[in-house]
C-alpha positions, 0 to 999 in steps of 0.5 A: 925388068928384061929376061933372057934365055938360052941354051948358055945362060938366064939372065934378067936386067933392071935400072936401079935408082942408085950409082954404080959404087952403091950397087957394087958395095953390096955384090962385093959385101958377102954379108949383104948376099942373104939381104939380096937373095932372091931364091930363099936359099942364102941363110944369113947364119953364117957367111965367111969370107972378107969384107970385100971381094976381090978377084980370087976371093974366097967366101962361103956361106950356108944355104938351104935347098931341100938339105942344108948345106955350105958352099965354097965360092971363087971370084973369077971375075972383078972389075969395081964398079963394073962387073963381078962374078963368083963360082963354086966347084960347078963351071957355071958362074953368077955374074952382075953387070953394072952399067952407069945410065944417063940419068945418074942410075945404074942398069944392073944385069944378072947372068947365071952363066953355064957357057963354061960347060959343054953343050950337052950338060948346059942344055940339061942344065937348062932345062933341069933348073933353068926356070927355077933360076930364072925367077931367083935371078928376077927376085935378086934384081928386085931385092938388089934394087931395093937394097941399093936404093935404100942406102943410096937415099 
């Protein structure tokens, strides 16, 4: 799995054994986000929105960080197969990327991405949480992998 910082963004990339659609089935499924999560902070109680995002759709779900709490997302960028991105009320967004490979897979890259904040507060955000996200993102990819693997086989 490749990782990557900078003063905008963490990401991570990994190759799933699976297509692009499979993979994408469970970013756009809401309900499969507690399945996929890395972090431990997505509880599978309570997830509200449609069945399959779309851009513009609105979902929620409880979480737990310290506190428990409930969160509000937007998807601010679609493309099936492709891409998909969602934020909550900070600018910082969490986008997956999808890439077909030559040998019928899927290279799937995570990005938390903080470009849509002025500099000062993406690098104190950075350097706040960023490694914290950055081991959330690599614990999403190898959930991910597995999950998609499993319902593609």
């Amino acid at each position: 799995m490749a990782g990557s910082k900078t003063s905008k963004n963490r990401s991570a990339s990994t190759v799933v054994d699976a297509p692009a659609s499979t993979v994408f089935a469970i970013l756009a499924d809401p309900r499969q986000h507690p399945r996929i999560d890395g972090s431990g902070t997505v509880k599978a109680s309570a997830v509200d929105g449609p069945e399959r995002l779309e851009l513009g759709s609105q979902f929620g779900m409880s979480m737990k960080q310290g506190a428990p709490y409930k969160i509000k997302n937007t998807v601010v960028e679609h493309e099936p197969d492709r891409l998909i991105a969602w934020r909550h009320v900070g600018l910082h967004r969490w986008r997956y990327e999808l890439e077909p490979t030559n040998g019928g897979g899927t290279k799937v890259t995570e990005t938390w991405d903080l470009s849509h904040y002025p500099l000062p507060l993406r690098l104190a955000l950075s350097a706040g949480f960023g490694s914290k996200t950055q081991k959330a993102i690599e614990g999403t990819l190898v959930k991910l992998k597995a999950a998609a693997e499993a319902d593609a086989g």
